[in-house]
Residue frames as a rotation matrix with the C-alpha (Angstrom) as fourth column:
UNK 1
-0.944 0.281 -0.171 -20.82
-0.322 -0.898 0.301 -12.40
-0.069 0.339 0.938 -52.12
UNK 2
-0.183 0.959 0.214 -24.88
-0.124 0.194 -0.973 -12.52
-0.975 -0.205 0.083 -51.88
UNK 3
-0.882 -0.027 0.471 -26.29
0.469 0.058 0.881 -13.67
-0.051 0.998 -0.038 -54.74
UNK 4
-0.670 0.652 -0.355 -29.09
-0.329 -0.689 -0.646 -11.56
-0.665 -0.316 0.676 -55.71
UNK 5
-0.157 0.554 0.817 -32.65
0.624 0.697 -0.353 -12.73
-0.765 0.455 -0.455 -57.08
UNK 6
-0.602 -0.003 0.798 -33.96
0.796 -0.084 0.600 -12.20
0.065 0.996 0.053 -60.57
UNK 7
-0.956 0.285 -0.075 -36.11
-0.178 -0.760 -0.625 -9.19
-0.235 -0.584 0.777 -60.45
UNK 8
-0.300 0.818 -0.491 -39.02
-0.402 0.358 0.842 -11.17
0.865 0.450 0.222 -62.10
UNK 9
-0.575 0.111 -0.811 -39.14
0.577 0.758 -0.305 -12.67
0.580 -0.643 -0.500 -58.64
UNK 10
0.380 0.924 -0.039 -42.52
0.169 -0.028 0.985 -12.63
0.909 -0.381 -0.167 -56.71
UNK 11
-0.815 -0.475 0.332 -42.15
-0.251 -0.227 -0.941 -11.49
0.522 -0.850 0.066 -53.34
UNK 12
-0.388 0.628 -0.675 -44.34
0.726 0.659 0.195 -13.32
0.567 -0.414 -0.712 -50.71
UNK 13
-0.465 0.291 0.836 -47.14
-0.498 -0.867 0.024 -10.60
0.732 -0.406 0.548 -49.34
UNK 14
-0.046 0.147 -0.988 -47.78
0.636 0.767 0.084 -13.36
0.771 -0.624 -0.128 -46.52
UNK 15
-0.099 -0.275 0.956 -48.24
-0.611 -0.742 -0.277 -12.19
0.786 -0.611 -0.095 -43.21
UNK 16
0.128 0.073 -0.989 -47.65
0.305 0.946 0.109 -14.89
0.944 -0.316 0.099 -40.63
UNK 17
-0.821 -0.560 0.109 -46.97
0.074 -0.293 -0.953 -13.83
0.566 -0.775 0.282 -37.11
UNK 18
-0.962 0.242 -0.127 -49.20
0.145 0.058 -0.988 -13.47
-0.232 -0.968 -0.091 -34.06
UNK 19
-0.044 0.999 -0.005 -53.08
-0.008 0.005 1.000 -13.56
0.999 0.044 0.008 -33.93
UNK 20
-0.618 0.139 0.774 -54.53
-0.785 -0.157 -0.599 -11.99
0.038 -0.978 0.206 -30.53
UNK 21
-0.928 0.074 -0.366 -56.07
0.125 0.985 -0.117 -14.96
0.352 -0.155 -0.923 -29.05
UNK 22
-0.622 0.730 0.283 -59.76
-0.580 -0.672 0.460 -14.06
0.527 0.122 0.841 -29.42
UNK 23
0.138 0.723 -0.677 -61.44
-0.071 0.689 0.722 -16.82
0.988 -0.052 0.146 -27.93
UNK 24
-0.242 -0.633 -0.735 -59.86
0.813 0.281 -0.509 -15.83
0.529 -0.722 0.447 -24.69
UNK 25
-0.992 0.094 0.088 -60.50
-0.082 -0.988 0.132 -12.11
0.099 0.124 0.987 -25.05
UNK 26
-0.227 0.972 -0.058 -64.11
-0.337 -0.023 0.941 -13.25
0.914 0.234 0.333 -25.43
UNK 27
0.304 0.346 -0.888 -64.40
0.380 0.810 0.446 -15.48
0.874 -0.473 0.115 -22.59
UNK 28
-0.516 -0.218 -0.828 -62.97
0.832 -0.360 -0.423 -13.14
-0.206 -0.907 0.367 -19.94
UNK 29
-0.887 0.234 0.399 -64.93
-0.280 -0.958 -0.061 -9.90
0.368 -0.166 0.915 -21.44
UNK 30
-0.040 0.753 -0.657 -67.89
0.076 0.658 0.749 -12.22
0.996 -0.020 -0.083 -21.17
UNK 31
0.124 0.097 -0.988 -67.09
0.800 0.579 0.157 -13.28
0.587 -0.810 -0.006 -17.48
UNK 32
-0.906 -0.209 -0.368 -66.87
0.366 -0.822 -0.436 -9.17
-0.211 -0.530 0.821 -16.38
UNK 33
-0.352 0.713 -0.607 -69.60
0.867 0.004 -0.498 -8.42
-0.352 -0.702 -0.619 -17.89
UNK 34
-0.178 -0.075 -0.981 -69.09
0.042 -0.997 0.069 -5.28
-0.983 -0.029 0.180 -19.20
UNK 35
0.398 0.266 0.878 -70.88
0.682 0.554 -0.477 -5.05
-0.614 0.789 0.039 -22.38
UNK 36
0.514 -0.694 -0.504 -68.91
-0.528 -0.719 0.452 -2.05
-0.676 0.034 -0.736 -23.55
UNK 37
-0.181 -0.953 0.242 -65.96
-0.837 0.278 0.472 -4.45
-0.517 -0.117 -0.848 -23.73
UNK 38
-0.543 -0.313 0.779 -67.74
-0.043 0.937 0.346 -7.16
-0.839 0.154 -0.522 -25.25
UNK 39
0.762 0.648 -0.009 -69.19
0.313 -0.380 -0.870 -5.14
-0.567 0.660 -0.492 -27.84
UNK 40
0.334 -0.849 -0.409 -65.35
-0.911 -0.402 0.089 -3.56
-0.240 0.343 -0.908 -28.51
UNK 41
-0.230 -0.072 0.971 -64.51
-0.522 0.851 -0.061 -7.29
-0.821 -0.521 -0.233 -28.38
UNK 42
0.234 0.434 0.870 -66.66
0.629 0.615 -0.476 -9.07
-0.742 0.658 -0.129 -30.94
UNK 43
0.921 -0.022 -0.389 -66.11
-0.340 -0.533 -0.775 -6.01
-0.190 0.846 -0.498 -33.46
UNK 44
-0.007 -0.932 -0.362 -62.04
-0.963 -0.091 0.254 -6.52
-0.270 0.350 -0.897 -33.54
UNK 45
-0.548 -0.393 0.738 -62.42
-0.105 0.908 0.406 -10.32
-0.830 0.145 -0.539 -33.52
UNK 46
0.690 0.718 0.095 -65.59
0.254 -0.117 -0.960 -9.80
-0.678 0.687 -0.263 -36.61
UNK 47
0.707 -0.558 -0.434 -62.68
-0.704 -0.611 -0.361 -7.82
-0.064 0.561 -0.825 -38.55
UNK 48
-0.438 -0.882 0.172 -60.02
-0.763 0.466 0.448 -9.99
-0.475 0.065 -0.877 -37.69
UNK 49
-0.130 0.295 0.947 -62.48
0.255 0.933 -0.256 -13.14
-0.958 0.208 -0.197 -39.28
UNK 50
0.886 0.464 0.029 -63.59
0.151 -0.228 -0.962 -11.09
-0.439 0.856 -0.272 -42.17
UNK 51
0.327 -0.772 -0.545 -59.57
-0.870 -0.472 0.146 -10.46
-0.370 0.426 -0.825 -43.02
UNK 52
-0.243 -0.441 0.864 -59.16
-0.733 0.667 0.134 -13.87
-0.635 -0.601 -0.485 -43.13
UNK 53
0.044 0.845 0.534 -61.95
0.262 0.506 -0.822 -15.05
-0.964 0.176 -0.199 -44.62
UNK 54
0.911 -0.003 -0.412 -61.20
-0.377 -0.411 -0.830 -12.35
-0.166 0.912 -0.376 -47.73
UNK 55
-0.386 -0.910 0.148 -56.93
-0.885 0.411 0.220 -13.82
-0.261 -0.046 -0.964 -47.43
UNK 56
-0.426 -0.160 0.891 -58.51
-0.075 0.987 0.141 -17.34
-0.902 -0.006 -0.432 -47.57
UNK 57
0.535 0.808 0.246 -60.73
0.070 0.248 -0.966 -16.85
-0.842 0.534 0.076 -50.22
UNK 58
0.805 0.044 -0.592 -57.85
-0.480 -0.539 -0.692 -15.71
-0.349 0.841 -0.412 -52.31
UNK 59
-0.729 -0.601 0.328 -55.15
-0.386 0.756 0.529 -18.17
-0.565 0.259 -0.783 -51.83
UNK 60
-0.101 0.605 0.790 -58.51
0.131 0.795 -0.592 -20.71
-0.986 0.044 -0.159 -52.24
UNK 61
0.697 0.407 -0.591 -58.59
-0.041 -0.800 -0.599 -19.00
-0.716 0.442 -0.541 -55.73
UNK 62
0.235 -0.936 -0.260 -55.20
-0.880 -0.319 0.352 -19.00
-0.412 0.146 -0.899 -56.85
UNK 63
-0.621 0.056 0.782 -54.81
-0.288 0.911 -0.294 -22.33
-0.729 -0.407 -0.550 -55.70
UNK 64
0.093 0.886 0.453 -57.66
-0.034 0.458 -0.888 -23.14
-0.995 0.067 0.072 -58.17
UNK 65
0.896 0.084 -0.436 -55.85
-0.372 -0.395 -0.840 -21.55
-0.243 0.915 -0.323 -61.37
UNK 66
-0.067 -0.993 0.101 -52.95
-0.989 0.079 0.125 -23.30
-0.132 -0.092 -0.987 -60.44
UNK 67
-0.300 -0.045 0.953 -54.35
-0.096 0.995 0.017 -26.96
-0.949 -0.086 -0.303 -60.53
């Protein structure tokens, strides 16, 4: 039979799993040319740093009230 956790337990709001490989995405819209595309381009990878950046700052946080 499963044993079930306490309900005081924290569930992990992690999100681990693929990251489009922006430095790649750059380096071929770059090499077409099309600034369009490397305007659409730099915005998703700008967002995708600024999530990151706001995710890191809070672990970096945590992490600080914990020691």
């Amino acid at each position: 039979m499963p044993t079930k956790k306490p309900s005081s337990a924290k569930k992990s709001s992690a999100r681990i799993g693929p990251v489009p490989p922006y430095g790649i995405a750059i380096r071929e819209a770059v090499a077409r040319g099309d600034a369009a595309e490397m305007k659409k381009v730099a915005a998703a990878a700008r967002k995708h740093l600024s999530t990151v950046q706001t995710a890191l700052d809070k672990l970096n946080a945590t992490m600080a009230k914990k020691a």
